[in-house]
C-alpha positions in Angstrom: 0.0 0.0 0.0 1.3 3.3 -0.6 1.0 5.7 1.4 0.2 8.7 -0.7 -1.1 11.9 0.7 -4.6 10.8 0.1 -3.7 7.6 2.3 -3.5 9.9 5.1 -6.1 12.6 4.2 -8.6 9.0 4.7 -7.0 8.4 8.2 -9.5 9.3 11.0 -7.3 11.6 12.5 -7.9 12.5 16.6 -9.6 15.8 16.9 -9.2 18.2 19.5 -11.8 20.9 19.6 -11.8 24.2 22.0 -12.6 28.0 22.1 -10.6 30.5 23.3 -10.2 33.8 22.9 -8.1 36.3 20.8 -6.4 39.5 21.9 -9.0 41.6 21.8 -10.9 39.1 24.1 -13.1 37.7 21.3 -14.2 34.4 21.0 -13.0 31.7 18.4 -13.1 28.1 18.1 -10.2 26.1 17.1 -9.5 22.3 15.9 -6.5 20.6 16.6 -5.1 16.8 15.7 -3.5 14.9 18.5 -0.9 13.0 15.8 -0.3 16.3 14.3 0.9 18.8 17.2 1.8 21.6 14.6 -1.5 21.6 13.6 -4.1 24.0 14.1 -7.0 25.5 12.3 -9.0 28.3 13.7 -12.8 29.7 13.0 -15.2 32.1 14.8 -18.1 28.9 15.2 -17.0 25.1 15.8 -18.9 24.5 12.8 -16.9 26.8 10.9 -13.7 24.7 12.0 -15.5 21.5 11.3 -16.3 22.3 7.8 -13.1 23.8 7.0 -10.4 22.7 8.8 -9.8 19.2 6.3 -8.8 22.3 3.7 -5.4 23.1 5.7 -5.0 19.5 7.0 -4.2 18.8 3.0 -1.4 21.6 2.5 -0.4 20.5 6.2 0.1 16.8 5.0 1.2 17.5 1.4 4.2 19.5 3.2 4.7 16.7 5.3 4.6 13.8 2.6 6.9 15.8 -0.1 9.5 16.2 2.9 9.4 12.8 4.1 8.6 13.8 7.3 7.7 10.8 9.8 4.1 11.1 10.2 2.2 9.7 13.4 -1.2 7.8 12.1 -3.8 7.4 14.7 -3.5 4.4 17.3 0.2 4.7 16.7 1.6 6.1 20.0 -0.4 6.0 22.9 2.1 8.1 25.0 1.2 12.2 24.9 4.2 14.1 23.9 6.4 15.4 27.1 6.8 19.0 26.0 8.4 20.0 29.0 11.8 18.0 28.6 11.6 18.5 24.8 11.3 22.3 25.0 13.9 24.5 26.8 
């Protein structure tokens, strides 16, 4: 099987949805993905993000697959990434 960038586009990816706010205090809502933790797409509604976000996951992945980057598929790692000992 190759794995192609619409091989990973099909993966069901681990979402992480939130709101927060900007720096003027407004509102947004944003979508992560747990195996991607460079990711992140942003939207003033959750259904915004939802309907969206799959449009920056491809340029995120087609980046990723014409670099040869190692990319995490889902149910690969069940450890969460330790940011504190890899950041300084």
């Amino acid at each position: 099987m190759t794995k192609d960038l619409e091989y990973y586009l099909n993966l069901n990816w681990t979402l992480i949805e939130g709101e927060d706010l900007d720096f003027d205090g407004n509102p947004y809502n944003y979508i992560e993905i747990k195996e991607i933790p460079s990711f992140a797409f942003c939207a003033k509604t959750i259904e915004q993000a939802r309907a969206n976000y799959k449009t920056q996951l491809r340029l995120t992945l087609m980046l990723m697959v014409e670099g040869n980057d190692d990319i995490e598929e889902p149910g690969e790692s069940g450890e969460d990434i330790d940011w504190e000992s890899i950041c300084p």
